[in-house]
N, C-alpha and C positions, 0 to 999 in steps of 0.2 A: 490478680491474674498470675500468679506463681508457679510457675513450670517446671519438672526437671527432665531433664534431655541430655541425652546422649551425645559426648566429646567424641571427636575422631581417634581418641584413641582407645577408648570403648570404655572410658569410664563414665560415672554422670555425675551431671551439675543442679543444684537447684538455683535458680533464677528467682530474684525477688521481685516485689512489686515493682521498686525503684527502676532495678535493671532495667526491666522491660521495659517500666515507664521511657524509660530515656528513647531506645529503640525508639517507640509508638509516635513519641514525640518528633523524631528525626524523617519517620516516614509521612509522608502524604497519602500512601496506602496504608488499609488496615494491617494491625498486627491480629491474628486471632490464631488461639491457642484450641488445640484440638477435641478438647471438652466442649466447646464453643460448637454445638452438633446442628443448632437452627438458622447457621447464618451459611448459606448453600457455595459449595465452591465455585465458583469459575469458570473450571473447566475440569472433571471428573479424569481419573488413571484411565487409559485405555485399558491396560489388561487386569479383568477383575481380579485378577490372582494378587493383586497389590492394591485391592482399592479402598485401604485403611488410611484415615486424614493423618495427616501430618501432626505431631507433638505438638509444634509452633510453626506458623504461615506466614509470610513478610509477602501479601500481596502489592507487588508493585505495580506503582504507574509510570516509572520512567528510567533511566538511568541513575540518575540521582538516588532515587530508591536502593535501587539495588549497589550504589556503592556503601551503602548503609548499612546493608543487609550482609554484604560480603564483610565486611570491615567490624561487624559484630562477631560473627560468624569465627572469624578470626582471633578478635580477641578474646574472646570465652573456648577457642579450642573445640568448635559446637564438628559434629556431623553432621555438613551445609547439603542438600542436593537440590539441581535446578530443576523446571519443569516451565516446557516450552511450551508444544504442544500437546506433553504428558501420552506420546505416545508412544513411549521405550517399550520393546517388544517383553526386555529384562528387568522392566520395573523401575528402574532407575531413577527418575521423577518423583517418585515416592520416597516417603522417609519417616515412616511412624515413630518414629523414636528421635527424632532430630530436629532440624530448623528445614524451613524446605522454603526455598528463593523461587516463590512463583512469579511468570512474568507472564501468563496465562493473561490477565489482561491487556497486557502490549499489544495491539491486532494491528496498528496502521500500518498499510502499504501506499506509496508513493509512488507514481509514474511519472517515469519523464520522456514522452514518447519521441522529442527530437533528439536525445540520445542516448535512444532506446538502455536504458538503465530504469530501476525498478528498485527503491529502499523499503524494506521490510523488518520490521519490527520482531523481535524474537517470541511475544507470544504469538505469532498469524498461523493459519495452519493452511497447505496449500492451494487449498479451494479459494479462500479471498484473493489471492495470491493472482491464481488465474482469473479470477470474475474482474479485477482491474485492470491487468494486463490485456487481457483478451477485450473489452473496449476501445482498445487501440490496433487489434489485431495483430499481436504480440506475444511471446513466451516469456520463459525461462526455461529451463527442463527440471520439471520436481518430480514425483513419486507418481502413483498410480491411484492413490485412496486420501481423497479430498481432505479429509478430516487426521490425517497427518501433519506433525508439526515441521513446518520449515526448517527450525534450527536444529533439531536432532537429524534430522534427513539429510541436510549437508554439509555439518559436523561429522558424521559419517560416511557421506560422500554423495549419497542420492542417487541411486538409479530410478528413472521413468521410461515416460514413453517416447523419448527422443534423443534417445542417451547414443545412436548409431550415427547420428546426424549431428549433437550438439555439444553431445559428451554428459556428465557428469551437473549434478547442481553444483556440487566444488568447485567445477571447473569453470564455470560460470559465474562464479564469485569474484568482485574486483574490488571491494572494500569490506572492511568490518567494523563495528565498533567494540571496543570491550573490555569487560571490567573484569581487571585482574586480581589475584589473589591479594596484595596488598592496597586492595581497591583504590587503585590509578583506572583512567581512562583512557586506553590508546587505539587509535588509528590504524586498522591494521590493512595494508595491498601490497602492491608490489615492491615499491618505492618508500613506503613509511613501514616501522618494524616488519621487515620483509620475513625475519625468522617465524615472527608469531602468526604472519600469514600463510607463510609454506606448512603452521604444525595443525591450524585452526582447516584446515581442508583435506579433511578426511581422518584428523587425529582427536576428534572425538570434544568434548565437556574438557577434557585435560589442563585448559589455558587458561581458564574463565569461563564470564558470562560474555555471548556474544547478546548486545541487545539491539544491536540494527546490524541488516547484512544487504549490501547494493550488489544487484545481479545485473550480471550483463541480458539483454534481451534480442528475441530473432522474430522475426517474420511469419509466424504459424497461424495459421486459422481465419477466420474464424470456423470454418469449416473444414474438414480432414476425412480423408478418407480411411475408414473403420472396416474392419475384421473382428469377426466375435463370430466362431463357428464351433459349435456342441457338438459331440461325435460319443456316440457310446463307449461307456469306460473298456468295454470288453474288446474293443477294437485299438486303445493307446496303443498298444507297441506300435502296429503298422502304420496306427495316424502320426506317431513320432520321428518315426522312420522317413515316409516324405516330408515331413515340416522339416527335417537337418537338412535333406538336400535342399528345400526352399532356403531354407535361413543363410546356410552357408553361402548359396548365390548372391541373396537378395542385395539389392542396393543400398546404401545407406539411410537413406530417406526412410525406409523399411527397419521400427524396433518391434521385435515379437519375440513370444512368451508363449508356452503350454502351462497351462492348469487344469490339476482334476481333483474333482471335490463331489459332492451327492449336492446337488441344485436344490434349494429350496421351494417350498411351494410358494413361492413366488406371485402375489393379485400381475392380472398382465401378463404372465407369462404362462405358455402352452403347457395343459395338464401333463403333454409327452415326456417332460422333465420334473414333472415338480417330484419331490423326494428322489428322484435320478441321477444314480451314477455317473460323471458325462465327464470328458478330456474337454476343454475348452480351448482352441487354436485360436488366441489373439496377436491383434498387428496394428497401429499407425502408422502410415502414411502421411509424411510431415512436407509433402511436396506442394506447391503452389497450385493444382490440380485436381481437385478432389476425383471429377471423374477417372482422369489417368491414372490417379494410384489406385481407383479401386479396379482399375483392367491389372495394375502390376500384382494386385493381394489377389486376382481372382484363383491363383491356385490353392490357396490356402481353404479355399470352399470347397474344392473339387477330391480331398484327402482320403475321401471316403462316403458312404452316405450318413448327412449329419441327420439328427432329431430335432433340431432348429436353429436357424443361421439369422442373425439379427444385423449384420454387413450391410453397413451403409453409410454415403459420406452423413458426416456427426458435427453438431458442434464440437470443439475439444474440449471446451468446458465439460459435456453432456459426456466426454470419451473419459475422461479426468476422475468423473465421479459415480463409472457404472460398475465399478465393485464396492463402494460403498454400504451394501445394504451385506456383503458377508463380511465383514468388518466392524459392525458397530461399537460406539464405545461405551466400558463397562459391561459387556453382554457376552465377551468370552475369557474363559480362560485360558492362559498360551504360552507355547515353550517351542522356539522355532531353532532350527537349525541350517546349516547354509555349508556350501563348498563348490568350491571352484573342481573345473574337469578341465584340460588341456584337449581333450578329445570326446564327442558324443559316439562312444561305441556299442555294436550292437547290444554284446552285452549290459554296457550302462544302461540303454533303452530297456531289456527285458527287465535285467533288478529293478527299473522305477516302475515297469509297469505292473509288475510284482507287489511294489509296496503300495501301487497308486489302487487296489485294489482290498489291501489288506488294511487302510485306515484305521484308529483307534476309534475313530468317532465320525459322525456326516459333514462335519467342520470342519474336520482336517483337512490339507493343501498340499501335496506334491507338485511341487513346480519347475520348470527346466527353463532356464532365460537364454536367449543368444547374446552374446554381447559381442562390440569388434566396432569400428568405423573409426568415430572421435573418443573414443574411450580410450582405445587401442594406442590412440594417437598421440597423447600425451605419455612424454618419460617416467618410467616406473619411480623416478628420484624427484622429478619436477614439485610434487605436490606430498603430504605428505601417505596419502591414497596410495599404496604402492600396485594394487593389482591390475595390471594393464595390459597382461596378454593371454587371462583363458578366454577362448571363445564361448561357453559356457559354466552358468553357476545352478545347482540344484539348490532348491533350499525347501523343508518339511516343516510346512505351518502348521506347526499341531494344537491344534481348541476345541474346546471343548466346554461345558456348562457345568459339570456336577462334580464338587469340590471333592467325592469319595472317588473319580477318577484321576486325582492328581498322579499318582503314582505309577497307573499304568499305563496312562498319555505319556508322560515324560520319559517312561523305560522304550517304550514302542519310538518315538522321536530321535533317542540314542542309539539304541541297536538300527534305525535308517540308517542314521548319519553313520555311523560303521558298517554298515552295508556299503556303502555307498564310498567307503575310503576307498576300495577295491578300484573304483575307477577314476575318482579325483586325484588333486595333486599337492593335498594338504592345507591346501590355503582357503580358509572362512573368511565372511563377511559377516562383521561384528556388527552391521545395524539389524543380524536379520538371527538373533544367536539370543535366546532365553540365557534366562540365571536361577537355577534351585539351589545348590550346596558348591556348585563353582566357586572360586575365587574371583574376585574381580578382574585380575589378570590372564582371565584364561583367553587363550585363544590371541594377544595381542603379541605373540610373535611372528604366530604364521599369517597374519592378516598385515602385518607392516613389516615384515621381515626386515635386510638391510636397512629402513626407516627409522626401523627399534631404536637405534644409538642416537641418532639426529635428536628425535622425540625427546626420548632420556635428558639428552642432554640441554634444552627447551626448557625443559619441563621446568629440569632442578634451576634453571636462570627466575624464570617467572612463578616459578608456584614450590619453593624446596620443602616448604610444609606437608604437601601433598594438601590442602585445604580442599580441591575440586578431587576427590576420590573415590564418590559415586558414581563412574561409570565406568567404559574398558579401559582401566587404570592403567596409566603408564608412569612408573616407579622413576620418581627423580635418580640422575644417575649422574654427576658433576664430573668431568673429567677429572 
């Protein structure tokens, strides 16, 4: 089984039997090397544009594994990257040319519903996530697209459906487990390595491997009241226009989101939309209440005359995982970009609706989040998440299927996101940021700004290697 693979500093190694042997031996999970084509992975790249197997694979079953895994990785100098629930927008997860520390099999989640905490395994991906939780009638606040991995979601910080009301998955976060560069295990909350907990909530893969993460949990569901109303795309501006005065007012309890994309032809859903342009006005309602929040979302129906309005109270499971079918994994190719706005002005509105027309492809997403309540709430210094006072973030999910469009998806996705500087205030969100010829660094100024140095200087304590350097790399920097 002799492998050669790519060091982090871009040379290669070839790896002998021996070597490997030893690894193989230390694992309880398989080692398989990426010739190894009939033994199916685990859990496949979301974004196809990445979905070449790994050199060499250290499927782990536990912590233990993966101190093994890390601690090889290390001493051979290898190009390590993790893969959680492999669903980095920029590929990240992937690593054809290197070692690739899957944790893809880790899925347990644990509830402890007398106080309301929730341990979760770094391979889960949030759908398990809620399907445990939500037996107890219980949260956390994760993503919007079930089939998302936990640990990249709030490593990066996590925005969902209850981010107005609950805040952040970071910020919901009270323990961690995780394996460091010099493959130690530590305890990371408030009270125990508190640095590596303020850098691990929101500062990305940088620290380690998280392989359990305990969430604080809330009160939601099992039933919520739901928003999901389709308005033709040729009407966005003005349906955008009353959703900001909605939003702006709205209560907390109330998180919502514009998206527009051409609807699928969809089994179940009204021929009115299949292959259809459509602005899509979504909302939860995270209130004890189902009927009263939906008398509080009933304007969000009234925007306009929609093409079909599917509003109604929802399981949150059921609410969790109703964009999962434009999402699937391995089925597109994707290059997203994202930026914060201080302000939704008219003009902003007209350029998105400008762009939200002019799409590369039927799969692309223009999208407009409101954000504000518990998000808002926490100090931009507290965590190491620094963005905590635009009230809205755009971001252009651009996908696509045919590898001979790479280049004018991506060019189309760029020239947005510069469109779109004209009204933002510089600052991205790197869980939502493609990688073509980027540097790894890009963008992790204006997303952690005063953070930057903090980070840095973390970094160089626990990783001066730079070992964990497959993602929005932040450059050891030691006073």
């Amino acid at each position: 089984m002799t492998v050669t693979l790519t060091r982090a500093d871009g040379s290669r190694e070839r790896l002998s039997d021996d070597v490997l042997d030893e690894l193989s031996t230390a694992l309880r999970g398989p080692l398989v090397p990426g010739s190894d084509t009939g033994t199916p992975e685990p859990r496949a790249e979301w974004n196809a544009m990445y979905g070449s197997r790994a050199a060499l694979t250290a499927r782990c079953t536990g912590t233990a594994d993966v101190v093994e895994a890390v601690r090889f990785a290390r001493s051979h100098g290898l190009l390590a990257a993790v893969r959680g629930g492999g669903h980095s927008v920029a590929g990240l997860s992937s690593n054809p040319e290197g070692l690739l520390i899957d944790l893809s099999g880790m899925r347990g989640v644990l509830v402890d519903p007398e106080r309301r905490l929730v341990r979760v395994q770094g391979g889960a991906v949030l759908g398990a996530v809620d399907r445990e939780t939500q037996a107890f009638g219980l949260v956390t606040p994760l993503g919007r697209v079930s089939e998302t991995g936990v640990a990249g979601l709030t490593l990066g910080g996590g925005y969902g459906n209850l981010d107005k009301k609950y805040g952040l998955a970071c910020d919901n976060l009270v323990e961690a487990q995780v394996v460091c560069a010099d493959g130690s295990v530590r305890t990371a909350s408030e009270t125990d390595d508190p640095d590596l907990f303020w850098a691990i909530r929101g500062g990305g893969g940088n620290f380690g491997v998280v392989t359990t993460f305990t969430f604080r949990l809330h009160p939601v569901g099992p039933i919520v009241a739901f928003a999901g109303v389709m308005y033709p795309l040729e009407d966005v501006a003005a349906i955008e226009r009353g959703w900001r005065e909605y939003a702006d007012a709205a209560p907390d309890e109330v998180t919502t989101a514009v998206f527009t994309l051409t609807f699928p032809a969809a089994p179940g859903m009204p021929e009115i939309i299949h292959d259809r342009p459509v602005a899509v006005v979504a909302a939860v309602h995270s209130g004890p209440d189902p009927e009263a929040g939906m008398r509080v979302l009933q304007p969000l129906r009234e925007l306009g005359t929609p093409l079909f309005d599917l509003s109604q109270p929802m399981p949150y499971a059921v609410v969790q995982s109703s964009f999962d079918g434009l999402f699937p994994r391995g089925g597109h190719r994707a290059y997203w970009k994202s930026q914060y706005l201080d302000e939704l002005t008219d003009d902003a509105i007209d350029a998105l609706a400008r762009l939200s027309q002019d799409r590369p492809a039927p799969l692309t997403l223009v999208n407009t989040f409101r954000i504000g309540g518990a998000v808002h709430a926490v100090d931009p210094e507290a965590t190491a998440f620094a963005e905590r006072t635009s009230p809205y973030m755009v971001s252009f999910d651009t996908m696509w299927t045919d590898a001979d469009q790479d280049e004018a998806a991506i060019a189309w996705s760029r020239s947005a996101f510069e469109e779109m500087t004209k009204y933002g205030n510089g600052r991205v969100f790197l869980n939502f940021t493609g990688r073509q010829d980027e540097p790894l660094q890009a963008g992790t100024d204006t997303a952690f700004g005063r953070n930057l140095h903090r980070l840095g200087r973390i970094k160089a304590a626990l990783d001066p290697d730079n070992v964990f350097q497959l993602n929005n790399n932040i450059v050891p920097t030691p006073d």
